[in-house]
N, C-alpha and C positions, 0 to 999 in steps of 0.2 A: 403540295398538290401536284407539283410537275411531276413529281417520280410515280405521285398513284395513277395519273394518268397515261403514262407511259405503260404504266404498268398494265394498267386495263389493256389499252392497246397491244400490249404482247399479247397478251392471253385473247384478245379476239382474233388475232393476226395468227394464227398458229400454223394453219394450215397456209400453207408457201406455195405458190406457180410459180414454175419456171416458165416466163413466156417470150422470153425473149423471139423466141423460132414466130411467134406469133404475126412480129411487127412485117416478119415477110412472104408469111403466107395468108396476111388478111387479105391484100388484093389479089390470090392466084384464081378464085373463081369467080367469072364474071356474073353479073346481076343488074337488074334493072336500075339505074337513074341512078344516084350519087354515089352510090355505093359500089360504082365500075366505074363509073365518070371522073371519081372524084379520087381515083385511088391514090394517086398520090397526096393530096390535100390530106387524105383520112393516115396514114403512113403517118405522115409528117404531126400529125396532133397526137397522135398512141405514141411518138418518139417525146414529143415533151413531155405527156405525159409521164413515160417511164422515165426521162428524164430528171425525172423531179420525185415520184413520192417515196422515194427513199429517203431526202434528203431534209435540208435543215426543215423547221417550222414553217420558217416563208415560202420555201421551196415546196414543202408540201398542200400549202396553201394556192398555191397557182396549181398546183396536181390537180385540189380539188373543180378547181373550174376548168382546167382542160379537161377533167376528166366527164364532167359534164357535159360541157358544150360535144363531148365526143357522142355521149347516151343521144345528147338529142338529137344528133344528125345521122349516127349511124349505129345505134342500137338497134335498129329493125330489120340490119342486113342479113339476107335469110343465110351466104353461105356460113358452113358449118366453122372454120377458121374465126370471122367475122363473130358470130354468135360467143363462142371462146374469149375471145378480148373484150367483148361489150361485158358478160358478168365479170370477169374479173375485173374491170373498170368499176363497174356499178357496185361490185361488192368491197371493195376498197375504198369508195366514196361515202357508202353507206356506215360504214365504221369508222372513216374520218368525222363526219358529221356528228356523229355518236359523240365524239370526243370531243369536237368542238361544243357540243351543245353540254356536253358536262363540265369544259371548263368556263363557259360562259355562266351558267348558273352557279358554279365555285366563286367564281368571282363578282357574282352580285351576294352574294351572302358575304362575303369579306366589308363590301362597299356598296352596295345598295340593294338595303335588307326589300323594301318595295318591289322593286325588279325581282330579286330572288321570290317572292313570293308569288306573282304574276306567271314566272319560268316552272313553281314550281307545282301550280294549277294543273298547268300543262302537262308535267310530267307525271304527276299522278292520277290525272284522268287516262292517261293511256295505260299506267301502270300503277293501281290503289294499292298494292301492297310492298310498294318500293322504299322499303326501311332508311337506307342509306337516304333518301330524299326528305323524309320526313323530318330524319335526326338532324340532317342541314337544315331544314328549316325551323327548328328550333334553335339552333345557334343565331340565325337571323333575325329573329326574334329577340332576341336576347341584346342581340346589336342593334337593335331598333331603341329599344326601352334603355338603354344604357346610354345613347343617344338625345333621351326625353323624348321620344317619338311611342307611345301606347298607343295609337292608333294598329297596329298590327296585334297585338295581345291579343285578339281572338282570336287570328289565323295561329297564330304559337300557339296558343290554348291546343286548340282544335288537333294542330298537326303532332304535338306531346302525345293527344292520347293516344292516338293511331299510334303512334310510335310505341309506348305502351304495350296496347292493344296488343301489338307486332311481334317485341317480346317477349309477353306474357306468352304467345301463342308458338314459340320456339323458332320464331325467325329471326335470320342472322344477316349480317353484313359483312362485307371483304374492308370496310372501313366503318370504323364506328366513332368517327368524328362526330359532335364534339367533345365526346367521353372520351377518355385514356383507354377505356378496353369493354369487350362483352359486359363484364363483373360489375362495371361502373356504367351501364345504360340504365337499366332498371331505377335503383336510386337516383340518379341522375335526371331522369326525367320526371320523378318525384318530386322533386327540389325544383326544378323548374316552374312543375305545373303547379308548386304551393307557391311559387312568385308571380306566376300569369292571373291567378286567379283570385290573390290577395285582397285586391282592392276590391272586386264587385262581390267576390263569394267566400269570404273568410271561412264560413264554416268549411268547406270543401277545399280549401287553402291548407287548414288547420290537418285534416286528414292525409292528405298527400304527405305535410313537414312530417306528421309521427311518422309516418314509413322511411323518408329519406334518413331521419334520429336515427330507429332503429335497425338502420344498417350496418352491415360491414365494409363500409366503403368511407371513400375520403369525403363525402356529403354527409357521415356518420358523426363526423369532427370539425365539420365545417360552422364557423359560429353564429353566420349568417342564417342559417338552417332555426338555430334556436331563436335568434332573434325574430327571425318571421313567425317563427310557430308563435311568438309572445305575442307578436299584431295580431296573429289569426284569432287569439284566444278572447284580447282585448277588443277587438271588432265586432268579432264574431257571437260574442258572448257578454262580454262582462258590461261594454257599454247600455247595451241593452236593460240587464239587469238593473243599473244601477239607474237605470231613468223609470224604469220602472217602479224601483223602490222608493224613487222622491215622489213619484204620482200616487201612490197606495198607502205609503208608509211610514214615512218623513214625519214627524212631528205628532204622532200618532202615540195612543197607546199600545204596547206588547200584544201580538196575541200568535199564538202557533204558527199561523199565515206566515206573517212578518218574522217571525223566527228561522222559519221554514227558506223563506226567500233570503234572508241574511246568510243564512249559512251556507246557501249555493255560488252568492255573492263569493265568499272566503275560497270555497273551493276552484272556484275559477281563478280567482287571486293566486292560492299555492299552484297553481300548474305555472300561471303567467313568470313566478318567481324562480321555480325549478327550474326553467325556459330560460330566463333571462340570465340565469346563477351560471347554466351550462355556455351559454353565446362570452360571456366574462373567463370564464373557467379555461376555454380555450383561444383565449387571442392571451397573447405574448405579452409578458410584462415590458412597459416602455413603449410600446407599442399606443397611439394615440386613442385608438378606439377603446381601448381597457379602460382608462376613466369615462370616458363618458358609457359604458355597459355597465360601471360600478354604480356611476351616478344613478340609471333609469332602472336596477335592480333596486338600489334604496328607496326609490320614489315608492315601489311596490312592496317592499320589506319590512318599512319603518312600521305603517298604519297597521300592520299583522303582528308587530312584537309592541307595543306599548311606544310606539313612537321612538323606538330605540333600535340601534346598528349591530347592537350587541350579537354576533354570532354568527353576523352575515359575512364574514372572511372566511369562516370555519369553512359554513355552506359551501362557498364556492370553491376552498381547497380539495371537497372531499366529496362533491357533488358528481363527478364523473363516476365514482366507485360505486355509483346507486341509478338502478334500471331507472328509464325514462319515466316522468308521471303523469300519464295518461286519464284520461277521464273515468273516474271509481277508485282511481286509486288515491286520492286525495287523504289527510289525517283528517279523524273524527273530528265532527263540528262540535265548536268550544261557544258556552255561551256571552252572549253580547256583551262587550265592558259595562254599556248602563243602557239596559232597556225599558227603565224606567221613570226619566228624564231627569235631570240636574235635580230639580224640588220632590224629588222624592214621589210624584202624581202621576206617575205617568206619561210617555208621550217618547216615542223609541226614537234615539238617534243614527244620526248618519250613519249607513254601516261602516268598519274600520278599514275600508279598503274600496274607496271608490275610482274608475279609471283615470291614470294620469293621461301623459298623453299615448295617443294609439300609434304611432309611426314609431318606425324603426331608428335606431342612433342616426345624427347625419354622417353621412357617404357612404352607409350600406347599402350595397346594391347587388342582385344576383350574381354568381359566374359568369362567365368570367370578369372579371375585373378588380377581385376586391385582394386586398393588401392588408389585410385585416386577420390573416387565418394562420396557423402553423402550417398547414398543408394546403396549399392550393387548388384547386380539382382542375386536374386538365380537361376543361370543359372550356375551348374555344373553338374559333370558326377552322376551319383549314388555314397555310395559308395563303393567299391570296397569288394565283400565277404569276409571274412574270414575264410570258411569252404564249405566242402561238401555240396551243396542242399542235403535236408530233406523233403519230403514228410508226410502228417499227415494226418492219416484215422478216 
């Protein structure tokens, strides 16, 4: 972050005064009250000032308040000389501030996502379509919840879409922290906003992950991605279903309904399996999270093949070479193993595939953080300053 802001800082800084000739012809025209009175007092503050804002962080830091205390004593002074050093004071000062207030908000987003969010109200009420603002504030976000702090996941929700929105609508950024690059905001903020929105709105969780899936990006391969899209589907969906089949259905005799409702049952099962096959398929053998994504794929795999494993290694070697499966695209519904209960009378059982459990492996957790993927998404915060912003003329 120190080099981007540096960096800003040149490019605001572009246009150069020479004004040295300044510091001694501010007092040659005389003027009412301090600003003749005072000429030497006023000399002597424009000499620290230039003194300084070339110089280190700290140095430029004291700039900024003598530069001030100079606007407020003697920015009004009418002669022409006078007027000359108050803007280029004021306009120096006004573009430190600039800096300093962008690395004050870099630096709550690294360490206190709250504040970052407070700063960054602020900045987008002055400026709604300030991309680079938004995209840091989903990194904060991110650093919150990974923290066990959800209390912000609306504001992330919120600021993702915009972010989105922003995207979508061909606006860019001179930084695209905390994406690796333009290419990887898009997806990226997909994968985010199916992690912000998992828990209250799976279905709308579930919609974001198939876009982030079918990317061309490193959220394309990421296995976290699968794995979430399996909660969204299980949350979203499948629980539902399956309570509603024990209130309707359960112990019942056959009838089309109940056939009908079973088979939707199954087809939300083969997506959850496709999902989870994929989240397994790409974490690393040896790797700790591989058994336990084998394990929570078998939980779903077993009750769809006869209670048996058979052919779930195949699946998962060979499940990346086959598009995503999306909702429709599910195999034809196969009828019930016995929907006509043990004694032969009647009375439909349990369908073959009721929710296990709906959370993700333990220590899944969105980007950044996870140690779990072949490719990591550079999807973190900046990082975090270590000094004063520094302006360069």
């Amino acid at each position: 972050m120190k080099n981007a802001l540096r960096l800003l800082a040149l490019a605001t800084l572009a246009a150069v005064f020479a004004l040295p000739a300044y510091a001694q012809d501010a007092a040659a025209t005389p003027a009412a009250g301090p600003c003749t009175t005072e000429a030497e007092a006023k000399a002597a503050l424009y000499k620290k000032f230039l003194d300084n804002y070339k110089g280190t962080p700290e140095q430029q830091k004291t700039a900024s308040e003598t530069g001030k205390e100079y606007i407020n004593k003697y920015g009004a002074c009418p002669d022409d000389a006078d007027r000359k050093v108050a803007t280029f004071v004021q306009n120096w000062v006004n573009k430190y501030d600039a800096v300093a207030r962008d690395f004050a908000f870099t630096k709550a987003v690294n360490e206190n996502p709250a504040e970052a969010f407070r700063l960054g109200r602020e900045r987008t009420t002055t400026n709604p379509d300030d991309l680079k603002t938004y995209l840091q504030l989903v990194a904060a976000g991110t650093k919150a919840v990974q923290s066990g702090n959800k209390s912000l996941n609306a504001e992330a929700t919120n600021a993702a879409r915009k972010a989105l929105q922003l995207v979508e609508q061909g606006k860019t950024s001179d930084i695209w922290a905390p994406f690796a690059s333009q290419a990887e905001a898009a997806p990226g903020l997909n994968y985010y906003l199916g992690y912000f929105t998992l828990e209250n709105s799976p279905a709308e969780a579930a919609t974001f992950l198939q876009k982030a899936a079918q990317s061309n990006s490193t959220y394309g391969k990421e296995p976290t991605t699968y794995e979430f899209l399996a909660a969204a589907y299980i949350n979203g969906e499948l629980k539902a279903l399956a309570t509603e089949w024990k209130a309707k259905y359960e112990g019942k005799e056959a009838t089309p309904e109940s056939e009908g409702h079973y088979n939707k049952i199954n087809a939300v099962t083969d997506r959850v399996i496709d999902a989870l096959a994929r989240a397994a398929a790409l974490t690393p053998a040896g790797n700790a999270a591989k058994a336990a994504r084998m394990t929570k794929l078998e939980q779903f795999y077993k009750p769809r093949h006869n209670d048996s494993t058979a052919g779930m290694n195949e699946l998962v070697a060979g499940i990346l070479s086959k598009p995503l499966m999306l909702p429709g695209m599910e195999p034809k519904p196969t009828p019930p193993a016995d929907t006509t209960g043990a004694n032969g009378t009647g009375g439909a059982t349990t369908p073959a595939t009721t929710p296990a459990s709906s959370q993700p492996a333990a220590g899944a957790t969105a980007k950044p953080a996870s140690t779990t993927t072949t490719t990591t998404p550079a999807a973190k915060p900046a990082p975090t300053p270590t000094k004063p912003p520094r302006t360069r003329s």
